[in-house]
PAMI-584377 format. One line per 8 residues: their letters; for each residue x negated, y, z negated of C-alpha. Coordinates in steps of 0.5 Angstrom, whole numbers, plus 500, padded with zeros to 3 digits. Layout:
# PAMI-584377
A	X Y Z | ...
# end
This chain:
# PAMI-584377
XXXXXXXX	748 768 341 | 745 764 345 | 749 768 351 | 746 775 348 | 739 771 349 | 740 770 356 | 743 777 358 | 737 781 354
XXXXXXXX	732 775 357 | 736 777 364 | 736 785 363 | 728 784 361 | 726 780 367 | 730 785 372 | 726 791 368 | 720 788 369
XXXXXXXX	721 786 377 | 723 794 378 | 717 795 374 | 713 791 379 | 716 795 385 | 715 801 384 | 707 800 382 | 707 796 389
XXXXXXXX	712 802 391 | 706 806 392 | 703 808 399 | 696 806 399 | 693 812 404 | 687 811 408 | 683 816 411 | 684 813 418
XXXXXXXX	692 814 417 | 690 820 413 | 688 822 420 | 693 819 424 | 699 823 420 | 695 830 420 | 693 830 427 | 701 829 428
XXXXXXXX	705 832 423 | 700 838 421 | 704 845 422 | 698 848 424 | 697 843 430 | 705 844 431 | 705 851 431 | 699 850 436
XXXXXXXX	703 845 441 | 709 850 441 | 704 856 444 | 701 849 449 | 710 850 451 | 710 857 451 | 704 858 456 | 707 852 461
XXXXXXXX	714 856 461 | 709 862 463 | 706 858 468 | 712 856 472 | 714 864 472 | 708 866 475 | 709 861 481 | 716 863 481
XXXXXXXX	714 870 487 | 710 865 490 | 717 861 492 | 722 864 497 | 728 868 494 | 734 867 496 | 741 872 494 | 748 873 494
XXXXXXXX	754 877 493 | 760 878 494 | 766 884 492 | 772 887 494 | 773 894 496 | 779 900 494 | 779 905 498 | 784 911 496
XXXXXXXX	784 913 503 | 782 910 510 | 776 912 514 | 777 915 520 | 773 917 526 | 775 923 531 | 773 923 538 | 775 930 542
XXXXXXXX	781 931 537 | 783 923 537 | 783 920 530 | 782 913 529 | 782 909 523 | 775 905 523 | 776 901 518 | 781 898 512
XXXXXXXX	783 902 506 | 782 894 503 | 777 889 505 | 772 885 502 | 764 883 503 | 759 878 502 | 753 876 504 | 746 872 502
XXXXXXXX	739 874 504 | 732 870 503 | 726 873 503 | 718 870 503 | 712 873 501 | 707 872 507 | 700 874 505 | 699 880 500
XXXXXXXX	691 879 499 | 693 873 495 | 696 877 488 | 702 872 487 | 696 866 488 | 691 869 482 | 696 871 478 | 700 863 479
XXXXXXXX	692 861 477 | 691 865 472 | 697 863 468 | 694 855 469 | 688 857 467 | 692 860 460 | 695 854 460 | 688 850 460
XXXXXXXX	685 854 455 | 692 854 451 | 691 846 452 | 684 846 449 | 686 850 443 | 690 845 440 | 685 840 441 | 681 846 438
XXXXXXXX	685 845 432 | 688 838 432 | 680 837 430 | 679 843 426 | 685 840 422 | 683 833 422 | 675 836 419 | 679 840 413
XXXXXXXX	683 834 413 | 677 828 411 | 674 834 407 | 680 834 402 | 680 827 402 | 673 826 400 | 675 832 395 | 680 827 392
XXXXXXXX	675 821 393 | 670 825 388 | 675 827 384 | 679 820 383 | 670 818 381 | 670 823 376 | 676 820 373 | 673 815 372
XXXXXXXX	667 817 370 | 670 821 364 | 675 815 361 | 668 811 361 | 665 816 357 | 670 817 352 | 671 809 352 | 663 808 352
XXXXXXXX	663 814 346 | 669 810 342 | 665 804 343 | 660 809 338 | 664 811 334 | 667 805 332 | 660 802 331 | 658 809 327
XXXXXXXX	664 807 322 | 662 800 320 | 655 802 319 | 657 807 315 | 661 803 312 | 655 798 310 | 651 805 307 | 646 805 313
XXXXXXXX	648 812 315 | 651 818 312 | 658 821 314 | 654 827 320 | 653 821 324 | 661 819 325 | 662 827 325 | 658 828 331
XXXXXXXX	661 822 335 | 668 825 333 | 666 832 336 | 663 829 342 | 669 824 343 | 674 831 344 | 669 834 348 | 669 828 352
XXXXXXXX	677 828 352 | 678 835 354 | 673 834 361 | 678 828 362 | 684 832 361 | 680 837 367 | 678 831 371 | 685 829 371
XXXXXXXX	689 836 373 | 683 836 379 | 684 830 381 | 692 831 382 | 690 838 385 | 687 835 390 | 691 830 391 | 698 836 392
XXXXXXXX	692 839 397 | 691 833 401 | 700 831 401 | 701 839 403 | 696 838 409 | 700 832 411 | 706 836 411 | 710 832 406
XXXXXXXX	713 833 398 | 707 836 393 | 709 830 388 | 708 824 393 | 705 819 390 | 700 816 394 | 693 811 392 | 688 814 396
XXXXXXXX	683 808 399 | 676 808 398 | 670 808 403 | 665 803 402 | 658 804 399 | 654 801 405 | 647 802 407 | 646 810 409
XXXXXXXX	645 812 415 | 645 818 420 | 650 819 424 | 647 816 432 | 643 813 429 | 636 814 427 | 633 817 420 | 634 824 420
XXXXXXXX	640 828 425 | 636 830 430 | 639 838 431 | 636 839 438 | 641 832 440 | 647 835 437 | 647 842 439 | 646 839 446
XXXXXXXX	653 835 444 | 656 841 442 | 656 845 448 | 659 840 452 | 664 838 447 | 667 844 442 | 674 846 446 | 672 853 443
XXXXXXXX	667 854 448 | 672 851 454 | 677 856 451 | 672 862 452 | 671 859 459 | 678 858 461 | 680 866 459 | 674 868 463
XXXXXXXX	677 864 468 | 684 867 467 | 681 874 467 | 678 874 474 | 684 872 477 | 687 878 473 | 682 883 477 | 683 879 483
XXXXXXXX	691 880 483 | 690 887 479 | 686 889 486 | 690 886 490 | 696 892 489 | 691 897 494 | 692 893 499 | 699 892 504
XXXXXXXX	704 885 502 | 707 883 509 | 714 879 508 | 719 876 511 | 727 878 510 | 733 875 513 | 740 874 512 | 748 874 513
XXXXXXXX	753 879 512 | 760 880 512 | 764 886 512 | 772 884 514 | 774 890 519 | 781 889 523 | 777 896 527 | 771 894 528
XXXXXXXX	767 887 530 | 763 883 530 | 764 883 522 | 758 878 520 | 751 878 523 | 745 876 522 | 738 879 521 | 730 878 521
XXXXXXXX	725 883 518 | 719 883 519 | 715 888 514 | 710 890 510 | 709 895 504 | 704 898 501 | 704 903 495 | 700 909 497
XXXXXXXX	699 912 490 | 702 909 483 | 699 914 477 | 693 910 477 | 695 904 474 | 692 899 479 | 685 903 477 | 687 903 469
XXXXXXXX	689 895 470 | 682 894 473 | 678 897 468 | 682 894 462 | 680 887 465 | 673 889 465 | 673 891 458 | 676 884 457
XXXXXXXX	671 881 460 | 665 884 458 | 668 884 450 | 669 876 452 | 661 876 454 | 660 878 448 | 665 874 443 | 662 868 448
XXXXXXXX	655 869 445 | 657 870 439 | 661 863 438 | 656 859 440 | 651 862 435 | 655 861 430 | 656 853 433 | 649 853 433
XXXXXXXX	649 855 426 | 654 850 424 | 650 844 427 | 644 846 423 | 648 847 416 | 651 841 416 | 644 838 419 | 641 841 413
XXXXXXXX	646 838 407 | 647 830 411 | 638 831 409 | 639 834 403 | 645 829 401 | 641 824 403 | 636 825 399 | 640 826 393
XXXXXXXX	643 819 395 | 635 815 394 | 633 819 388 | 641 818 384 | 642 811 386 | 636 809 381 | 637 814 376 | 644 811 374
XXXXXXXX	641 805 373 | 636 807 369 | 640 811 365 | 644 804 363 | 638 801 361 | 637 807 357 | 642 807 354 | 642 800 353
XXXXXXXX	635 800 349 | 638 807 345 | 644 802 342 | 641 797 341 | 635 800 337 | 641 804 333 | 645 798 331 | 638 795 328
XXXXXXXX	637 801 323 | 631 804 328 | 634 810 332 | 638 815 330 | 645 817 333 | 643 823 335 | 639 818 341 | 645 815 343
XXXXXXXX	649 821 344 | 644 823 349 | 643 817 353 | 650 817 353 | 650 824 355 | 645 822 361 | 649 816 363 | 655 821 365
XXXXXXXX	651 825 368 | 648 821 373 | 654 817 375 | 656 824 376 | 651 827 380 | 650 819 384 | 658 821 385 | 657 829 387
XXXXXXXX	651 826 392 | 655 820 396 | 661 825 397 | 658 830 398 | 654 827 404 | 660 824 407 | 663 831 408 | 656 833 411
XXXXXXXX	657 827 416 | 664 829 418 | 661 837 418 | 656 835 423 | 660 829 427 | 666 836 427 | 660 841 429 | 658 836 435
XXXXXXXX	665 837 438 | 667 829 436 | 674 827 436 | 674 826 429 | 681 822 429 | 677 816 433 | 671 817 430 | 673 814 423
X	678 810 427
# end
């Protein structure tokens, strides 16, 4: 018996211990690590880095024409009959019926009004772009990343808020019930309490598939299975303020900032780069290339010698007329750059728009953050003085159901406030240009 104890007592410990590992088991995922994953393992940020090797391997084919080229060949000739020559009713064989060659040539371009040089230029500057594109996205995925971090954060509050309703509108209920048992209320009191609990319970149910939505959202950008669980870490509460400093975001500052910083205007200026080059070497086809060619060739003959010999051309060449592709090629560069002009303008309006949207939200949470911070306070008092005044026979059940009901509301707008300035902060620190991977680092 005493036996059959232990090994239950036993089996118990070992469910508890695996209990414990799998509670301890969850990752916890602050936003810093959040930030690290995603800016690594996002297929976004993949996607755009295999561009990044795609434009390198251009590159290196665009300097290719710039290099000497060397080539060789070899074969083995069958003729059905022999060459022969004539000369005053004499015939000659002048070469054999079987035979083989070979030969090797290398060939340099020498100038040709730089075409080669612009094209070699214009796939690096490609590159360069390609380059701040991934920087582009690597930091546009990190924004949407704290953005649905901070979603999740909200949404874990808003959790919170709805269990403390339904256990502050249980805490009423049982009160209700053992006042009614007493005969100081009647029974419309326990019935309105049972309402609002099951109101409260499906804003609770609401809350919870939000919050594991978000959750799903946050695990997809990370490039991992949508059921990983994982505890997100809260950022701290502290004193508030602007992001450089100071009482308010100073838009003049930052539109400075983001048209030294956003890669999208770097992107448009490398593309403007790429695109004078191209013209350049476009106009370079009207215009002679002069070359340098030399080579070895060997054809075995027993008639004829020597069999091999070397050779050096000098030369040039020039295309004197093409269809008009080189004026067609020329005047869909200009169009390129003229629709980039505009494209230019038109990135930067809309920076400068986002510069001054997220300024206006970090104001306008702030705000919203002061006046919060008391309501919530108040609204406990409040409902503190209801409850009492209740219990004592003096108020009405009806008080405490509202006080209850603006407590909710106050914790939920002091939430919606917080969060709400953390994503104006990370939209205005992105709008910047900011490096957000170390801005939160």
């Amino acid at each position: 018996m005493r036996r059959v104890r232990f090994v239950a007592a036993f089996m118990a410990l070992g469910v508890l211990i695996i209990a414990a590992g799998g509670a301890s088991a969850e990752e916890r995922l602050s936003l810093q690590e959040g930030l690290k994953m995603v800016t690594r393992d996002n297929r976004l940020v993949k996607i755009a880095q295999r561009q990044e090797e795609i434009q390198r391997a251009e590159a290196q084919a665009a300097r290719a024409p710039m290099l000497p080229s060397v080539n060789g060949s070899a074969g083995q000739s069958f003729l059905t009959r022999q060459p022969k020559a004539v000369f005053d009713g004499l015939v000659a064989p002048t070469s054999n019926r079987d035979f083989y060659s070979y030969s090797l040539g290398i060939q340099q371009t020498l100038y040709d009004f730089e075409g080669n040089a612009s094209r070699y230029g214009a796939s690096k500057a490609v590159l360069a772009a390609s380059r701040y594109d991934t920087a582009r996205t690597r930091n546009l995925v990190a924004f949407q990343f704290a953005l649905s971090y901070f979603d999740l954060l909200e949404a874990g509050k808003m959790v919170l808020v709805a269990e403390d309703e339904v256990s502050r509108l249980q805490a009423h209920l049982k009160d209700a019930q053992n006042l009614y048992a007493q005969g100081v209320i009647t029974r419309n009191d326990l019935l309105q309490a049972e309402v609002r609990i099951s109101d409260a319970r499906q804003r609770l149910v609401s809350a919870m598939n939000s919050r594991n939505i978000t959750a799903s959202s946050v695990n997809n950008m990370l490039a991992r299975p949508l059921d990983t669980k994982f505890q997100p870490v809260d950022v701290p509460e502290n004193e508030i303020s602007y992001p450089g400093g100071g009482m308010a975001p100073n838009i003049g500052e930052a539109w400075a900032n983001a048209r030294k910083n956003r890669p999208e205007l770097a992107v448009v200026a490398e593309t403007m780069k790429s695109l004078n080059l191209e013209k350049r070497a476009a106009e370079s086809e009207y215009y002679p290339r002069f070359f340098a060619r030399g080579g070895y060739d060997f054809t075995k003959n027993d008639f004829e010698t020597p069999n091999g010999n070397f050779s050096l051309i000098i030369g040039m060449g020039i295309n004197f007329y093409g269809g008009g592709a080189t004026r067609a090629e020329v005047a869909r560069i200009n169009g390129q750059r003229a629709r980039l002009l505009e494209q230019r303008d038109k990135i930067a309006d809309d920076i400068r728009l986002e510069v001054e949207t997220y300024a206006l939200d970090l104001e306008n949470a702030r705000k919203r953050l002061d006046v919060t911070r008391d309501a919530v306070g108040q609204a406990r008092e409040n409902l503190r003085i209801n409850k009492t005044r209740y219990e004592q026979g003096v108020g009405t059940a009806t008080d405490v159901l509202d006080a209850l009901t603006l407590l909710t509301v106050a914790e939920t707008n002091h939430y919606r406030a917080l969060y709400d300035f953390r994503k104006a902060e990370a939209g205005f620190l992105y709008s910047q240009g900011n490096d957000l991977a170390e801005v939160y680092r």
